[in-house]
DOZA-92182 format. One record per atom (N, C-alpha, C): residue number from 1; x, y, z. Coordinates in steps of 0.02 Angstrom, whole numbers. Layout:
% residues N
site seq:NUM u:X v:Y w:Z
...
END
This chain:
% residues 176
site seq:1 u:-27 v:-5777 w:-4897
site seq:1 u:19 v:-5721 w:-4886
site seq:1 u:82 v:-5750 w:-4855
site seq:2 u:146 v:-5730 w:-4879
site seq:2 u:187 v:-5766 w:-4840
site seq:2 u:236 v:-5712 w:-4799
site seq:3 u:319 v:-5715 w:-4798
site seq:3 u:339 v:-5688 w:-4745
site seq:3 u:343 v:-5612 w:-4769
site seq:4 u:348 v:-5597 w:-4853
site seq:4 u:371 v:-5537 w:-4882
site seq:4 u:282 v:-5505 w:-4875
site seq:5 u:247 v:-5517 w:-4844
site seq:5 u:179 v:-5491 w:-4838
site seq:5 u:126 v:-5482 w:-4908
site seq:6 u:158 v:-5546 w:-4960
site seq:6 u:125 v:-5518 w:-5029
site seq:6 u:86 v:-5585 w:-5049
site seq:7 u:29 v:-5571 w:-5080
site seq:7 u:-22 v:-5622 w:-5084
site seq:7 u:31 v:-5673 w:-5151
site seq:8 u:31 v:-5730 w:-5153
site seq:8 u:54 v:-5788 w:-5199
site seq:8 u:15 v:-5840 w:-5206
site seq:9 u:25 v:-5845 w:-5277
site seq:9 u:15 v:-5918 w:-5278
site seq:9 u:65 v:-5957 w:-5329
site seq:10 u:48 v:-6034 w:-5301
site seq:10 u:132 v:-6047 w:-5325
site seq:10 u:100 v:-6091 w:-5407
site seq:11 u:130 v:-6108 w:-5438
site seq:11 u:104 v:-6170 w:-5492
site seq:11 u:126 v:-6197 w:-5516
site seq:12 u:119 v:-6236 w:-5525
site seq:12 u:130 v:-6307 w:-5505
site seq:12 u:93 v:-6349 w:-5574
site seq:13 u:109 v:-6393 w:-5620
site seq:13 u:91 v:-6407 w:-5682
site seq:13 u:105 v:-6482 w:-5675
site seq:14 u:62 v:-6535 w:-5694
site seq:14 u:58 v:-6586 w:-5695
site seq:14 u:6 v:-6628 w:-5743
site seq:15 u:77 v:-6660 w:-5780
site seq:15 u:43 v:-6691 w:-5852
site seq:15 u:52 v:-6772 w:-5851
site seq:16 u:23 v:-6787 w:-5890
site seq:16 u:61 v:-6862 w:-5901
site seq:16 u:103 v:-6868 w:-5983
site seq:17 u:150 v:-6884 w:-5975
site seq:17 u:194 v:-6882 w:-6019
site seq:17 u:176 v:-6955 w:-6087
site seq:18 u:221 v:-6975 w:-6132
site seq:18 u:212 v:-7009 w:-6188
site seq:18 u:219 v:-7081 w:-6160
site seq:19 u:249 v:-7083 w:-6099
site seq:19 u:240 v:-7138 w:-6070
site seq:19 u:204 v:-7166 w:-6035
site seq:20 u:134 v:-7123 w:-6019
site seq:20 u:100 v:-7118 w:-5963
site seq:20 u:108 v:-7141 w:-5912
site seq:21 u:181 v:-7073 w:-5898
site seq:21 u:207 v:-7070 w:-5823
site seq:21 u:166 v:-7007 w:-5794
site seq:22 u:163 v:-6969 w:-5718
site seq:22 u:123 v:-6914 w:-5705
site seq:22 u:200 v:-6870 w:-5703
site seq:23 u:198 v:-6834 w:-5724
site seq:23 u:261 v:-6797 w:-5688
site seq:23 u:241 v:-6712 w:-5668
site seq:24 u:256 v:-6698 w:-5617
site seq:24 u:239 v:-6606 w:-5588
site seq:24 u:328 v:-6567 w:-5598
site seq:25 u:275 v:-6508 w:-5614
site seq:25 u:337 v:-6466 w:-5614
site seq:25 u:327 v:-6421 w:-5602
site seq:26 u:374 v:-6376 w:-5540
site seq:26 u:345 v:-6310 w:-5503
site seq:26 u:373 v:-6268 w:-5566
site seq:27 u:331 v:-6230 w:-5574
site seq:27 u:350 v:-6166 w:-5641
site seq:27 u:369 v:-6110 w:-5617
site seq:28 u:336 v:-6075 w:-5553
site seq:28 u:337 v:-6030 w:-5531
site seq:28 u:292 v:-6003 w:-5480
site seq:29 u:308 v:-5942 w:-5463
site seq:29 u:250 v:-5911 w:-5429
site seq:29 u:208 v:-5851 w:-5446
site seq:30 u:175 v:-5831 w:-5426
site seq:30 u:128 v:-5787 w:-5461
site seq:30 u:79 v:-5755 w:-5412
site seq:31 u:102 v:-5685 w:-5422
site seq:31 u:93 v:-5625 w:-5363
site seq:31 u:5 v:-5617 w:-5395
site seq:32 u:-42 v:-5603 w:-5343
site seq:32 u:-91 v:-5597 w:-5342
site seq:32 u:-124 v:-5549 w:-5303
site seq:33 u:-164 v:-5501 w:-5322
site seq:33 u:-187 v:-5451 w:-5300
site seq:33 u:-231 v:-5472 w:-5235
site seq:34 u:-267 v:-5514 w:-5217
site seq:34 u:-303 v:-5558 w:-5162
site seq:34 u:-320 v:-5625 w:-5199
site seq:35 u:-370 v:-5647 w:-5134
site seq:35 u:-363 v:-5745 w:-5165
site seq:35 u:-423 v:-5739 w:-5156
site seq:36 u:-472 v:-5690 w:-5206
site seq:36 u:-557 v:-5741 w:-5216
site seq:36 u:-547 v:-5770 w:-5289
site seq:37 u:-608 v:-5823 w:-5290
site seq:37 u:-591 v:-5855 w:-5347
site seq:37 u:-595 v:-5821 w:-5435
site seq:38 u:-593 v:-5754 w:-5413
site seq:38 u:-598 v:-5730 w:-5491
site seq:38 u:-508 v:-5706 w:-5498
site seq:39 u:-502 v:-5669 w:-5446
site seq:39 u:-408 v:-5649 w:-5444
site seq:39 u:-403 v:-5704 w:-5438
site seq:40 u:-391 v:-5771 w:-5429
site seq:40 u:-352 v:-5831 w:-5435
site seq:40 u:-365 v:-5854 w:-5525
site seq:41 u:-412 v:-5850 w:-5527
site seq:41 u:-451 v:-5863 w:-5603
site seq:41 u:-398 v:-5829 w:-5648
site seq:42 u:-405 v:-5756 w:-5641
site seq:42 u:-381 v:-5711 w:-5686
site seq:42 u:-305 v:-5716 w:-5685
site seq:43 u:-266 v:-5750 w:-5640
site seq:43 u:-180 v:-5751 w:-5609
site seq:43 u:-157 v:-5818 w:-5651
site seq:44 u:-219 v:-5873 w:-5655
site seq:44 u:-195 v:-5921 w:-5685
site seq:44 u:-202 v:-5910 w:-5781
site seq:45 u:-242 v:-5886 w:-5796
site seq:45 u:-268 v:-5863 w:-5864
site seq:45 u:-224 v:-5815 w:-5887
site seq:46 u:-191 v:-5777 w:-5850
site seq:46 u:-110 v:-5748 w:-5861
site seq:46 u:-49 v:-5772 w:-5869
site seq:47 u:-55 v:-5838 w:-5834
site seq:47 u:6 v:-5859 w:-5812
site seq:47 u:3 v:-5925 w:-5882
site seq:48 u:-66 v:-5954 w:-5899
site seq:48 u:-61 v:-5977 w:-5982
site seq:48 u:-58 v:-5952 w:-6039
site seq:49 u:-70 v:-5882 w:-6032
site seq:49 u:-64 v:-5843 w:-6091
site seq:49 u:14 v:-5829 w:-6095
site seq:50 u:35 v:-5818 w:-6050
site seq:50 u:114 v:-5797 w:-6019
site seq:50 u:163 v:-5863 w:-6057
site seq:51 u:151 v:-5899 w:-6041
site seq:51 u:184 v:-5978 w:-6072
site seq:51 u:150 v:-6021 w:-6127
site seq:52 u:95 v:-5977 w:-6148
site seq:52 u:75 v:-5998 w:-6234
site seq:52 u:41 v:-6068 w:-6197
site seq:53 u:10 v:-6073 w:-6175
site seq:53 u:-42 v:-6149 w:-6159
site seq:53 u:-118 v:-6097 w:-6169
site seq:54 u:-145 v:-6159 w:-6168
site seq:54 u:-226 v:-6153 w:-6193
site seq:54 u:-276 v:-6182 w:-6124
site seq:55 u:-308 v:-6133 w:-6127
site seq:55 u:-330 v:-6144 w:-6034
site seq:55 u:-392 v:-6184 w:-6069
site seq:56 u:-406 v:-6202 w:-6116
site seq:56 u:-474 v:-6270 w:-6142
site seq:56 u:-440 v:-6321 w:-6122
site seq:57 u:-373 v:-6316 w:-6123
site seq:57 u:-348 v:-6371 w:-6106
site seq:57 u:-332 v:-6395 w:-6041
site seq:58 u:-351 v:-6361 w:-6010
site seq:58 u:-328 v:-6374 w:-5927
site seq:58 u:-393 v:-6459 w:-5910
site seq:59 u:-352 v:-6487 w:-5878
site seq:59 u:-424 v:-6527 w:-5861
site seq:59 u:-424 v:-6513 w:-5771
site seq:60 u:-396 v:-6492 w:-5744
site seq:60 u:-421 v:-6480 w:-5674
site seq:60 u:-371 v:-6433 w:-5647
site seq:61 u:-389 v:-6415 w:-5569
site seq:61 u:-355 v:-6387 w:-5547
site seq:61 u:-343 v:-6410 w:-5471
site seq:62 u:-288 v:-6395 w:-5441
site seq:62 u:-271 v:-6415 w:-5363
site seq:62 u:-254 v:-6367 w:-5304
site seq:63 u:-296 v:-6381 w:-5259
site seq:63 u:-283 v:-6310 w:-5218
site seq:63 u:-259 v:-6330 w:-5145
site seq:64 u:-246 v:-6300 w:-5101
site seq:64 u:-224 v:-6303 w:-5026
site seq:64 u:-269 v:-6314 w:-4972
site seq:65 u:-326 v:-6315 w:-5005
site seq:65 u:-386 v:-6320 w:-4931
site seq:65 u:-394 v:-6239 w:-4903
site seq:66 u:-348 v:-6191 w:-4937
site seq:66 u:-355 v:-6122 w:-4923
site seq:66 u:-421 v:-6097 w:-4920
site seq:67 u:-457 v:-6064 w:-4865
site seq:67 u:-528 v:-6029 w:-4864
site seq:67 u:-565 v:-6010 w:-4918
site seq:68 u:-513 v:-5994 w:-4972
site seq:68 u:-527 v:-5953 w:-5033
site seq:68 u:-552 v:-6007 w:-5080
site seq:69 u:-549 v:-6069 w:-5053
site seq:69 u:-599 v:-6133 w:-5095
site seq:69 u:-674 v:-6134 w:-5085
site seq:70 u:-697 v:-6118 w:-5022
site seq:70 u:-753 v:-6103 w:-5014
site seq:70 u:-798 v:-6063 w:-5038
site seq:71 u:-776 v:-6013 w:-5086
site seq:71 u:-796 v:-5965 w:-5119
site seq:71 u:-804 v:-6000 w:-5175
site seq:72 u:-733 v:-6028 w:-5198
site seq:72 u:-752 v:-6066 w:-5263
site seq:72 u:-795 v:-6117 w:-5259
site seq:73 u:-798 v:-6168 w:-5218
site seq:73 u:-851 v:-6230 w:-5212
site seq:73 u:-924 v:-6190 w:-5209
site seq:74 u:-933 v:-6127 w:-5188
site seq:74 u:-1002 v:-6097 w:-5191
site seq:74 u:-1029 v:-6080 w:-5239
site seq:75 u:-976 v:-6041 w:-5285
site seq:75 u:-982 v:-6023 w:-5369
site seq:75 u:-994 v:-6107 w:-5397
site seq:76 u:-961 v:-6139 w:-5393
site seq:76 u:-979 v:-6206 w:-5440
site seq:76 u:-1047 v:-6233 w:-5407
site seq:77 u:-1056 v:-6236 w:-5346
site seq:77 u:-1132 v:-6264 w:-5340
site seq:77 u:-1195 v:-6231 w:-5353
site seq:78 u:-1178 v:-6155 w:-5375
site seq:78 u:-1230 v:-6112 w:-5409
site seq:78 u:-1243 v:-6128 w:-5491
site seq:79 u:-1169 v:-6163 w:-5519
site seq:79 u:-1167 v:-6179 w:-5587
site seq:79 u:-1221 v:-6222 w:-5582
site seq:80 u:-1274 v:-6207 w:-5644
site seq:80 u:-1346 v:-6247 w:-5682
site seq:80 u:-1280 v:-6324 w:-5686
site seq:81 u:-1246 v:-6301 w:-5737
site seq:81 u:-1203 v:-6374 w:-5764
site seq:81 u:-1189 v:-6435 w:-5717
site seq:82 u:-1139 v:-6405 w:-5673
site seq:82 u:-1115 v:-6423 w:-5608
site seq:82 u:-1169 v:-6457 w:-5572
site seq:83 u:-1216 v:-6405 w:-5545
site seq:83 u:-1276 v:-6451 w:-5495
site seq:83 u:-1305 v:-6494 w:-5543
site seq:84 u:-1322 v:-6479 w:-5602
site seq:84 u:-1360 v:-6548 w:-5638
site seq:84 u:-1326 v:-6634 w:-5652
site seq:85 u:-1253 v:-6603 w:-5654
site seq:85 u:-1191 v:-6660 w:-5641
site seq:85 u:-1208 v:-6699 w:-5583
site seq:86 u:-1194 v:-6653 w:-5543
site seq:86 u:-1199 v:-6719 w:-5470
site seq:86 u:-1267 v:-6723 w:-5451
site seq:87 u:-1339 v:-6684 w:-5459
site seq:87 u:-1378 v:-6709 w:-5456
site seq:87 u:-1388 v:-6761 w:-5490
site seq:88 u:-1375 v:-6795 w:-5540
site seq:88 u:-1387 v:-6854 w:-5585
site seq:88 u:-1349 v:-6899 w:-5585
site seq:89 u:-1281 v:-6891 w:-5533
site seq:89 u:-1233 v:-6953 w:-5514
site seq:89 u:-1266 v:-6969 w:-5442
site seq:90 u:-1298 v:-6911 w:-5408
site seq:90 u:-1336 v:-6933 w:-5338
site seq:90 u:-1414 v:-6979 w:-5358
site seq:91 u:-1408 v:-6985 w:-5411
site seq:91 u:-1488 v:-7013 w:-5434
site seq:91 u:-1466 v:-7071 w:-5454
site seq:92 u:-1406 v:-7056 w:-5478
site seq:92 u:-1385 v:-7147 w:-5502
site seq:92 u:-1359 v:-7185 w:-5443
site seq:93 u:-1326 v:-7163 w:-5404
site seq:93 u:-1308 v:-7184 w:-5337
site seq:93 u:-1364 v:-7190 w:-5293
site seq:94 u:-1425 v:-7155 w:-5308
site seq:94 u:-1485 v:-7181 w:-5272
site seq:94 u:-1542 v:-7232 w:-5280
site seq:95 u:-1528 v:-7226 w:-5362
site seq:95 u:-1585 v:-7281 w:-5408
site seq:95 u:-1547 v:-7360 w:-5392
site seq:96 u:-1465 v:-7347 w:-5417
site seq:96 u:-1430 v:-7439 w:-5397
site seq:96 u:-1448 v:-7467 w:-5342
site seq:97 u:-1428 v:-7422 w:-5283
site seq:97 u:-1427 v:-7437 w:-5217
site seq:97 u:-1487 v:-7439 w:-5175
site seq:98 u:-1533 v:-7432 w:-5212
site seq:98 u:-1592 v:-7407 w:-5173
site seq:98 u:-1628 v:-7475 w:-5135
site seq:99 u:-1616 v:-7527 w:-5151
site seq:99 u:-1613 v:-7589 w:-5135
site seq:99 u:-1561 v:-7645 w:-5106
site seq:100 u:-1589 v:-7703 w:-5048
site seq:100 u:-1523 v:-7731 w:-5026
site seq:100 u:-1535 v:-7783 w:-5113
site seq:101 u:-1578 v:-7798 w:-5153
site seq:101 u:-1565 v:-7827 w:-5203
site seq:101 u:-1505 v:-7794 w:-5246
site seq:102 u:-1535 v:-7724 w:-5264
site seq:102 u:-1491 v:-7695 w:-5332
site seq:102 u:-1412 v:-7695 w:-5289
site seq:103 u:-1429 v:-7675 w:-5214
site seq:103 u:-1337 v:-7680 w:-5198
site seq:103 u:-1304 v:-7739 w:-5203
site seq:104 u:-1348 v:-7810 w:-5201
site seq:104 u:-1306 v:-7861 w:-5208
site seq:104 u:-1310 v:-7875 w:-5271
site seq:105 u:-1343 v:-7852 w:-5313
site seq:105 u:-1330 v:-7859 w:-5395
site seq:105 u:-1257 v:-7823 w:-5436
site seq:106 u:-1263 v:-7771 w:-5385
site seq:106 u:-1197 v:-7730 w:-5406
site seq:106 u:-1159 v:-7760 w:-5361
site seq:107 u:-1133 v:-7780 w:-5321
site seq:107 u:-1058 v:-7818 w:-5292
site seq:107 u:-1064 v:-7898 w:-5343
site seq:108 u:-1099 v:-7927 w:-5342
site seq:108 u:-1098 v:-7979 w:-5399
site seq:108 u:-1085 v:-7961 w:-5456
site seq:109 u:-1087 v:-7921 w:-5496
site seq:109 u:-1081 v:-7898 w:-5554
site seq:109 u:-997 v:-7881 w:-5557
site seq:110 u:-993 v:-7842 w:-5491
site seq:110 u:-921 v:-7811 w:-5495
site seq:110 u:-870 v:-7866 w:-5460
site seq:111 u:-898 v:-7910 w:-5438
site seq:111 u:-856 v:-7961 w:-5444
site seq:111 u:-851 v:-8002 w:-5509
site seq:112 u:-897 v:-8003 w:-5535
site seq:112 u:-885 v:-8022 w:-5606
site seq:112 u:-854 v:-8010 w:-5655
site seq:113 u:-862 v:-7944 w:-5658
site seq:113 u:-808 v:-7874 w:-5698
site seq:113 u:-737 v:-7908 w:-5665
site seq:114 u:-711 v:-7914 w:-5596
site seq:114 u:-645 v:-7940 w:-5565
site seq:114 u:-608 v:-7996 w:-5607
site seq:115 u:-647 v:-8050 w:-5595
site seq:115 u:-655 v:-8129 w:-5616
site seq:115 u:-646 v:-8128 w:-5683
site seq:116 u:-681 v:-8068 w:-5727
site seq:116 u:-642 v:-8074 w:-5815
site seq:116 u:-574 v:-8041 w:-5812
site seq:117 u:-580 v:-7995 w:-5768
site seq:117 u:-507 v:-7954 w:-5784
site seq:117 u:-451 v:-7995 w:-5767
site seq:118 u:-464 v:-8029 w:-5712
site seq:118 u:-421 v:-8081 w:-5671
site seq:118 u:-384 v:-8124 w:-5740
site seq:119 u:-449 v:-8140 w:-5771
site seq:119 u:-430 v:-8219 w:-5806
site seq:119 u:-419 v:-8187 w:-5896
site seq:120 u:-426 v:-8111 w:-5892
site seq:120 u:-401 v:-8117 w:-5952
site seq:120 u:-315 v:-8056 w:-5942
site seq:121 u:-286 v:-8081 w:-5886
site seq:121 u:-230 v:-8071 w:-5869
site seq:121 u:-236 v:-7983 w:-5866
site seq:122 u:-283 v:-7953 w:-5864
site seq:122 u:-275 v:-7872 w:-5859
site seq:122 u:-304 v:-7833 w:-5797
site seq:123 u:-284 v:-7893 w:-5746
site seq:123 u:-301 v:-7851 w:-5674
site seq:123 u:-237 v:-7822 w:-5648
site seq:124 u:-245 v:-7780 w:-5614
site seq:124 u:-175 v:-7735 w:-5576
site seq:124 u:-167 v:-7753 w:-5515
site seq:125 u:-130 v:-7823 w:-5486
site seq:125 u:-154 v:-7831 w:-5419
site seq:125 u:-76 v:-7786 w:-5366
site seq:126 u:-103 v:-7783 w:-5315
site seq:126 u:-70 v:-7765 w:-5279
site seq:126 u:-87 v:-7747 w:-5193
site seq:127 u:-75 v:-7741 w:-5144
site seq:127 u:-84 v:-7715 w:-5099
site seq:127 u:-130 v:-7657 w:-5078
site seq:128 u:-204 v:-7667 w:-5064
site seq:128 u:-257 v:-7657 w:-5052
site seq:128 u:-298 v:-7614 w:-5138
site seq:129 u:-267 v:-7656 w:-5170
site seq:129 u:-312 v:-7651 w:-5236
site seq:129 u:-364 v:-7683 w:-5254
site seq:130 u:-421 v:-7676 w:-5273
site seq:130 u:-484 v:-7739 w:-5292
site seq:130 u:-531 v:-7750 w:-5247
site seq:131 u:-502 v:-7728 w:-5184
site seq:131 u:-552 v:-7721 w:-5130
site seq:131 u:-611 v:-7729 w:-5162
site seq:132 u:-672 v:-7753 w:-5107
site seq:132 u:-756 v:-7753 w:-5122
site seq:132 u:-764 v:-7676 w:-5119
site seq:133 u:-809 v:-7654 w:-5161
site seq:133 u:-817 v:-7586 w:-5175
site seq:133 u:-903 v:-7573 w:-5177
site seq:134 u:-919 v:-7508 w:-5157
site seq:134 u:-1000 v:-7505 w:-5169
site seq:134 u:-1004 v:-7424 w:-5173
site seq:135 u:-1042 v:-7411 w:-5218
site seq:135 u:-1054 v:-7342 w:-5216
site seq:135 u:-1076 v:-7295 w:-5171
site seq:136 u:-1043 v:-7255 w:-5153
site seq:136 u:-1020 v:-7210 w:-5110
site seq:136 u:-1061 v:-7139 w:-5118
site seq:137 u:-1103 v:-7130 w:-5084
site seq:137 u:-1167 v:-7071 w:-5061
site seq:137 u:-1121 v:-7012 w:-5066
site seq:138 u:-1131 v:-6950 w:-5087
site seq:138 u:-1116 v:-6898 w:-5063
site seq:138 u:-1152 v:-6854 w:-5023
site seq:139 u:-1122 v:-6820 w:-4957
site seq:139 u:-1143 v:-6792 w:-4932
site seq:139 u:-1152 v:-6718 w:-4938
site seq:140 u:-1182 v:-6692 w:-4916
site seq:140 u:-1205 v:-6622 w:-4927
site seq:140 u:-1150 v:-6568 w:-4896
site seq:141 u:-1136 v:-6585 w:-4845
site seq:141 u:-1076 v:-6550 w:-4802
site seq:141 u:-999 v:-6549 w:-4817
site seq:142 u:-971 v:-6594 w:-4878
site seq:142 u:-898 v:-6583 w:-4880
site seq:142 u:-918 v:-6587 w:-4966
site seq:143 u:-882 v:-6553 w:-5003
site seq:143 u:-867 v:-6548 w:-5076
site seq:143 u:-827 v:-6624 w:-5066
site seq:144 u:-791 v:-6642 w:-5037
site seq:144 u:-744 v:-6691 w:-5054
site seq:144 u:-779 v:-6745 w:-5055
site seq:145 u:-848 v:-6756 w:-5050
site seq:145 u:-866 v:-6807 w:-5040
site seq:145 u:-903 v:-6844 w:-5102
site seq:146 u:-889 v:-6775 w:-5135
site seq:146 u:-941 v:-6774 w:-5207
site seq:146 u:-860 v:-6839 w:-5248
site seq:147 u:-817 v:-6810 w:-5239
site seq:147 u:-763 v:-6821 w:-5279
site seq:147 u:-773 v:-6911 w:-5259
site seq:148 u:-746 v:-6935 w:-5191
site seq:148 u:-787 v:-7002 w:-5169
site seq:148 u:-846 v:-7032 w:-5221
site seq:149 u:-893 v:-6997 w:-5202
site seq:149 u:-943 v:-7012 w:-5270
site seq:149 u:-925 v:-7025 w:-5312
site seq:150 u:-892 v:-6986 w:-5360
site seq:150 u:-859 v:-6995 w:-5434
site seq:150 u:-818 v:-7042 w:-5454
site seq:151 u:-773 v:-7045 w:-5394
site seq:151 u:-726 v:-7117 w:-5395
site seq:151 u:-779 v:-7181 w:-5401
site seq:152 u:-811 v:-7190 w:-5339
site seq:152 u:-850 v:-7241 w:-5350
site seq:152 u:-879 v:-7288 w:-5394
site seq:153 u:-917 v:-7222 w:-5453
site seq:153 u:-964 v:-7231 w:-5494
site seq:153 u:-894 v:-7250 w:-5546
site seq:154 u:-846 v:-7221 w:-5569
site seq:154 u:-799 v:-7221 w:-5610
site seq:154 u:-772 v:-7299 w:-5605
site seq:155 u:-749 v:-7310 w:-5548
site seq:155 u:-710 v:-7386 w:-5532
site seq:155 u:-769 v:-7451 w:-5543
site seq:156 u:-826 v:-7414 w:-5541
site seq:156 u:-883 v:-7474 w:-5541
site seq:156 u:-925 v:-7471 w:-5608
site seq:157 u:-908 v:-7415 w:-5669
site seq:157 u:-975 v:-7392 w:-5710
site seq:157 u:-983 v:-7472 w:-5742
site seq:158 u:-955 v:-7507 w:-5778
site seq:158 u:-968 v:-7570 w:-5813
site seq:158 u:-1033 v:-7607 w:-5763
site seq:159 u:-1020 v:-7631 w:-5683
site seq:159 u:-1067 v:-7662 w:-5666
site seq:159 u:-1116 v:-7612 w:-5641
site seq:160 u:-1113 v:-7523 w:-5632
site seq:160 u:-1173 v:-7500 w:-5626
site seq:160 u:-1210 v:-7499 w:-5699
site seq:161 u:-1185 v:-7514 w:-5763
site seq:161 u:-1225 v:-7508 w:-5811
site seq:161 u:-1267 v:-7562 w:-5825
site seq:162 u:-1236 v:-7610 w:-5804
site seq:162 u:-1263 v:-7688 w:-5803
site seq:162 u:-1330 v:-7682 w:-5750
site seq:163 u:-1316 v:-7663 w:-5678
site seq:163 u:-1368 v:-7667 w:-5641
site seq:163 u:-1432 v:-7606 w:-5679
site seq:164 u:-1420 v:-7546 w:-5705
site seq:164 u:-1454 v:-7543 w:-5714
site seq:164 u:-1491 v:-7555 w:-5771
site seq:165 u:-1472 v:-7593 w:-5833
site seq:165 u:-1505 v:-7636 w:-5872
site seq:165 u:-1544 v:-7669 w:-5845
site seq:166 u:-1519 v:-7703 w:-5789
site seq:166 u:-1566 v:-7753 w:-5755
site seq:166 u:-1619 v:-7727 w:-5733
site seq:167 u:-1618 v:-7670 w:-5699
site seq:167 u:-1699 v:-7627 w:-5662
site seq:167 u:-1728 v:-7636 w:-5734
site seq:168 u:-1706 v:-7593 w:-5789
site seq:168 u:-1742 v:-7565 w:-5856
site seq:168 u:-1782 v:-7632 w:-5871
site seq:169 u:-1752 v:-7700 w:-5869
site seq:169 u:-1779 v:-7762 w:-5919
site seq:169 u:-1818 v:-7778 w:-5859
site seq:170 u:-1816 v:-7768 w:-5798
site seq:170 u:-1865 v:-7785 w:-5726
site seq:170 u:-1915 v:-7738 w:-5731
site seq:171 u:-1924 v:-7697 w:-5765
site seq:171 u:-1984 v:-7659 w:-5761
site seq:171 u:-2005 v:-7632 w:-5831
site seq:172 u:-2015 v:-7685 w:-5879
site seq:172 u:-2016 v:-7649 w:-5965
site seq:172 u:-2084 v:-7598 w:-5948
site seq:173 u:-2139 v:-7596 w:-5914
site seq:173 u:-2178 v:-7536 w:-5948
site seq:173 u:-2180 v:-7476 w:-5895
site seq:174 u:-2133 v:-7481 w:-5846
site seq:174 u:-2091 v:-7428 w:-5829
site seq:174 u:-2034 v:-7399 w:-5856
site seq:175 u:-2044 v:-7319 w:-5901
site seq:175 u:-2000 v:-7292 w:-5939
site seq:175 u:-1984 v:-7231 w:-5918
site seq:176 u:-1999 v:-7212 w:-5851
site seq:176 u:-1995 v:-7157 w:-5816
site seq:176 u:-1913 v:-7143 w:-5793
END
């Protein structure tokens, strides 16, 4: 709510262009009857129909930390889809790691993954880039931590696929 006493929200559009540059562009604002996540839902699904975009096409959305996220993070952790998602990135983050072996199989590996990229000239170096990395638990208490998770697994999938080849060929008549 701001000073004119009327619920808003502002939006804000951010693509990557033909150059794959990111670029944002405030579009406008957009008066909203209250802020649970179905009036935010229904304000944005107006506001693409309004400017001819295709909301299949949205790939995410960005919010303020506003209260009115908590509603939404509750609707998505009731989603079947959703909880089966991160239940099965918390299983892969539990099966790699579940060992000080498999964790040092995965930092060896992902130093390995480094050491080709290095030497076949397609690493991005820079100022705290490349860091040692290890997959990252999510906790139960912050949504943001899930996102942590995702990064993790994302920056590391090549040597988590490798480690877990390795369990699979370490245990052939375990297929569970």
């Amino acid at each position: 709510r701001d000073v004119s006493i009327k619920e808003q929200m502002a939006m804000v559009l951010r693509y990557v262009n033909d150059k794959g540059q990111i670029i944002e562009r405030f579009v406008g604002v957009q008066h909203v009857t209250d802020t649970t996540s179905s009036a935010l839902k229904e304000a944005i699904d107006e506001f693409f129909s309004s400017v001819n975009l295709s909301f299949s096409k949205l790939r995410g959305q960005g919010y303020d930390g506003a209260s009115n996220m908590r509603a939404l993070v509750a609707v998505a952790k009731k989603n079947i889809d959703v909880n089966s998602f991160f239940t099965t990135a918390n299983s892969l983050v539990n099966v790699v790691g579940a060992s000080c072996k498999r964790r040092d199989a995965l930092r060896a590996q992902y130093q390995e993954e480094l050491v080709r990229a290095f030497e076949d000239d397609c690493l991005i170096t820079g100022r705290g880039l490349n860091q040692e990395r290890t997959l990252k638990r999510a906790g139960d208490t912050r949504w943001n931590s899930h996102y942590g998770t995702l990064i993790s697994i994302i920056s590391m999938f090549p040597s988590v696929v490798n480690v877990l080849q390795m369990i699979v060929d370490d245990n052939p008549n375990d297929r569970s």
